[in-house]
N, C-alpha and C positions, 0 to 999 in steps of 0.2 A: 840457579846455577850460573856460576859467571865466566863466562867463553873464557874470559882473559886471562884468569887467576887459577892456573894448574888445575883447569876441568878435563874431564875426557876429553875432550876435542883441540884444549891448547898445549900443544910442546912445551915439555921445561925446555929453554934456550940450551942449558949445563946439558941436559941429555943430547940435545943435539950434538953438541959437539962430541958429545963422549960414541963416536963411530965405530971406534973397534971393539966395546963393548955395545951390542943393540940391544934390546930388549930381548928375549925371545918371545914364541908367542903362538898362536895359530885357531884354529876351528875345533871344540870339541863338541860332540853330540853327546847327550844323555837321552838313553832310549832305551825300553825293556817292559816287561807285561803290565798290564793294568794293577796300581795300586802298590808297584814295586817299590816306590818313593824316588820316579824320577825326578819332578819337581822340586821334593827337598835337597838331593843331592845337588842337581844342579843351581840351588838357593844359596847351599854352604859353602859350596866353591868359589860362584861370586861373590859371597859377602866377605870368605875367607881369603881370598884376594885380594879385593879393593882394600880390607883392615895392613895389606903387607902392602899398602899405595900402589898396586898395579891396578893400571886404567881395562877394566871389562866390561863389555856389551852383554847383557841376557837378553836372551829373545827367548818369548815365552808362547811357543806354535799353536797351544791349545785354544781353538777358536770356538769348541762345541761349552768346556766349561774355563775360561777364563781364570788362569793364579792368579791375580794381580792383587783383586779381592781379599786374600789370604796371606798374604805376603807381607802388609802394613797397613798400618790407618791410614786412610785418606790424605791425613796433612804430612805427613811425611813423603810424600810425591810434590815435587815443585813444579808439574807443571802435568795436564791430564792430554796424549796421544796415542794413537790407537795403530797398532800394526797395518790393520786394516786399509789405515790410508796411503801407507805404502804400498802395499800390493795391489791396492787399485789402480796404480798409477801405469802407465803405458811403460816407462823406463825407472825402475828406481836408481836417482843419482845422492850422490853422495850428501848434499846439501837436504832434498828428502829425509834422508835417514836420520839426519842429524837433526833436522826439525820434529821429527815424530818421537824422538829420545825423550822417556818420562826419568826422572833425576831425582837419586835419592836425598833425601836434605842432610842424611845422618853419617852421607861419605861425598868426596869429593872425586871419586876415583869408579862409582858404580852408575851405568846408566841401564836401563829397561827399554824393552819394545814388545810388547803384547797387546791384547785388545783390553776392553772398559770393560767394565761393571757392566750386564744388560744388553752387551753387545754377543753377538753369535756368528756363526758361519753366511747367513742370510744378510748382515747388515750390509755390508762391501756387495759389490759384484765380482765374479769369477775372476779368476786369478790362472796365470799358468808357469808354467815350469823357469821359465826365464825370467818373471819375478822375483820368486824364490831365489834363484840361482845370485841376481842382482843384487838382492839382499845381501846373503851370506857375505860376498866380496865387497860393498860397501863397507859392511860392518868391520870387516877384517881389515881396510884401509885405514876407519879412521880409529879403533881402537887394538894391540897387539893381542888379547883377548876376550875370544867371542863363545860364550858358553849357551847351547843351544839344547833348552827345555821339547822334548821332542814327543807325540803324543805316541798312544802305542800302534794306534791303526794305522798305518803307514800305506797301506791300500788305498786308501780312503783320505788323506793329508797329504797335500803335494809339499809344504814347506816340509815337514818331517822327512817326506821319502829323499828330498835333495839334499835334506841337513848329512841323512848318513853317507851320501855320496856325496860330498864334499868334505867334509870333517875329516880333519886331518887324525882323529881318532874318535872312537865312539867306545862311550861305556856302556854295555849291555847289560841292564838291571833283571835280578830275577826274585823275587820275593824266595820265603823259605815252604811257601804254603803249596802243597801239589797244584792246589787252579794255577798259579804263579806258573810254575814249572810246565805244567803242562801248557798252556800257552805257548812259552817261547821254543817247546818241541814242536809247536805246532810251526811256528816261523822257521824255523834251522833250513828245512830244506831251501827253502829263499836265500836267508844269508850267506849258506854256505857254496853258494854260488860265487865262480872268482870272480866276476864283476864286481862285486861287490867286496871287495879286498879283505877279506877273512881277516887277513894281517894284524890288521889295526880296531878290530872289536874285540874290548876287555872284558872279560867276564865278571861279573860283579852281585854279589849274592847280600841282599838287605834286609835291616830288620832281624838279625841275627839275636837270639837272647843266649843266656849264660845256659841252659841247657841245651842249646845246640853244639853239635859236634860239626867244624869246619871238615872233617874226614865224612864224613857221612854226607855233607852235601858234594861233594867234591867225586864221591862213587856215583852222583846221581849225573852230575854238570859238567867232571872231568876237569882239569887245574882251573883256579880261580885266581885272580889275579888280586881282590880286593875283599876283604869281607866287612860289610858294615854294619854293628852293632847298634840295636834297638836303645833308642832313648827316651824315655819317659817328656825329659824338657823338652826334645825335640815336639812329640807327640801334642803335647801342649799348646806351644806356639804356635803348630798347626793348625787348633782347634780355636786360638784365640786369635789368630791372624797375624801371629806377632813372627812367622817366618825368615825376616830381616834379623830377628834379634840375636843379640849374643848368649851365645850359651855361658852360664857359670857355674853350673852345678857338679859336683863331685862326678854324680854318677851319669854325667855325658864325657868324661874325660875319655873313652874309649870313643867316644863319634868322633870326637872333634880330633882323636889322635889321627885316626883314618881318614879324614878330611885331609887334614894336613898332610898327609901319606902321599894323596893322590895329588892334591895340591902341590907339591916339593918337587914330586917328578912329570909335573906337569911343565912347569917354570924355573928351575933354578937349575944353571949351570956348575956342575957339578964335578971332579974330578972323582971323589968317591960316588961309588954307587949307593943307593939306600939299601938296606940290606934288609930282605923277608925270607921269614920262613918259609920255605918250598918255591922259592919263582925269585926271578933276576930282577934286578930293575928294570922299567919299564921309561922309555919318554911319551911322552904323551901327545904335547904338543910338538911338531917338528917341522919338515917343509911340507909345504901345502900337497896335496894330490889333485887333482881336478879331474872325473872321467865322468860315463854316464855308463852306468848298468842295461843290461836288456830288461832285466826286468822292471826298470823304471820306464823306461821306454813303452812297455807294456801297459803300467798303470796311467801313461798320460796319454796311451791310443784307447784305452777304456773309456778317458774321461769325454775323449773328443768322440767316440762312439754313444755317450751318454747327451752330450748334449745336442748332438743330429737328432 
């Protein structure tokens, strides 16, 4: 990647100047029960993104099983660092974050931050909440979008638990399969806690096939904000690691439309709204929020009663 030559991290000069129009931008979390397809969603976003030239950061929090792996062949990374060694770090500063940035070759506009191949929770040393916290706002400094791959155990992942409480919005993924379901009935009581600002979690039902009824889950979930249709290509990519790739197949045109969906009003200034069946448009990304939950508070007096 070349610092100089319109990477994530260099200013076009023309944007600068263009002040009355900024970029917009902000913190999204992707978070929802095991197997929901947070990782792909927050795969197609970034890639979906970066392909419309906007400069986005993914951070990818899962440290027990590592996407990185899954997401492209080896040579298509320009250069190999590890989340890890930022959160080992006493303060992460901006210049950190910017060195541990692994850079896709096949965009100018996409950077990563997760762990390696072989690396796990064990490899770094313990990490705490003002890490994380570090993180996120670095990331948000030096690029206007930061899409944050979030595990489901949030008890148990301090970057996950901060992502939701920082993220200026979080999509809340629920697969169509009762375990799915059942899981995030199992969290509600937690989230629907106001610290944790109900507000801004979207509900988002995945993996949808052509005999699924949107009415039927919706009796189960209550309004849904997004629904994401199952794709065969997607399903593939996943299995050959080729998760970066472009979709071209007829029959993703429904994924990719909903990407785009989410995408559109995540980022673009709009004087029309998008218009969906059953629900307003939504902004996504917008001003930042910054607070801290009790019950985050709770899971990082666990951790410090765990390591007494």
């Amino acid at each position: 990647m070349n610092f100089m030559n319109n990477s994530i991290f260099q200013r076009n000069k023309a944007c600068e100047r263009e002040e009355e129009s900024p970029e917009e931008g902000g913190v999204l979390a992707v978070w929802g029960s095991p197997s929901s397809g947070k990782t792909v969603v927050s795969v197609k976003l970034a890639e979906h993104l970066a392909r419309k030239k906007r400069n986005v950061i993914l951070i990818l929090a899962d440290m027990i099983t590592p996407p990185l792996p899954y997401l492209c062949v080896p040579s298509d990374m320009e250069q190999e660092r590890s989340l890890g060694s930022i959160l080992a770090a006493a303060h992460v500063t901006e210049n950190l974050v910017k060195k541990n940035c692994m850079f896709y070759r096949k965009s100018d506009h996409l950077s990563i931050i997760g762990m390696l191949k072989g690396e796990n929770v064990f490899t770094y040393p313990p990490y705490e909440k003002e890490q994380a916290e570090e993180l996120i706002r670095q990331a948000a400094q030096i690029a206007p979008y930061v899409i944050i791959d979030c595990t489901s155990n949030i008890a148990s992942d301090i970057l996950s638990a901060v992502a939701l409480m920082e993220a200026d919005t979080v999509l809340r993924l629920v697969g169509r399969d009762l375990k799915s379901i059942s899981y995030l009935s199992s969290q509600l009581p937690m989230l629907s806690d106001h610290k944790w600002d109900a507000d801004k979690q979207l509900k988002v039902v995945s993996n949808i096939r052509k005999q699924d009824t949107g009415s039927h889950m919706e009796q189960i979930l209550g309004k849904v904000a997004f629904q994401i249709p199952y794709s065969s290509e997607v399903e593939a990519q996943f299995l050959e690691g080729e998760l970066l790739g472009e979709l071209g197949l007829k029959e993703s045109r429904a994924f990719r439309r909903e990407i785009e969906i989410i995408s559109r009003e995540e980022y673009e200034k709009q004087s029309e709204p998008v218009l969906r069946s059953g629900g307003n448009r939504k902004i996504i990304f917008g001003c930042l929020k910054r607070s801290t939950g009790v019950y985050l508070q709770q899971i990082f007096h666990a951790y410090d009663r765990e390591r007494k």
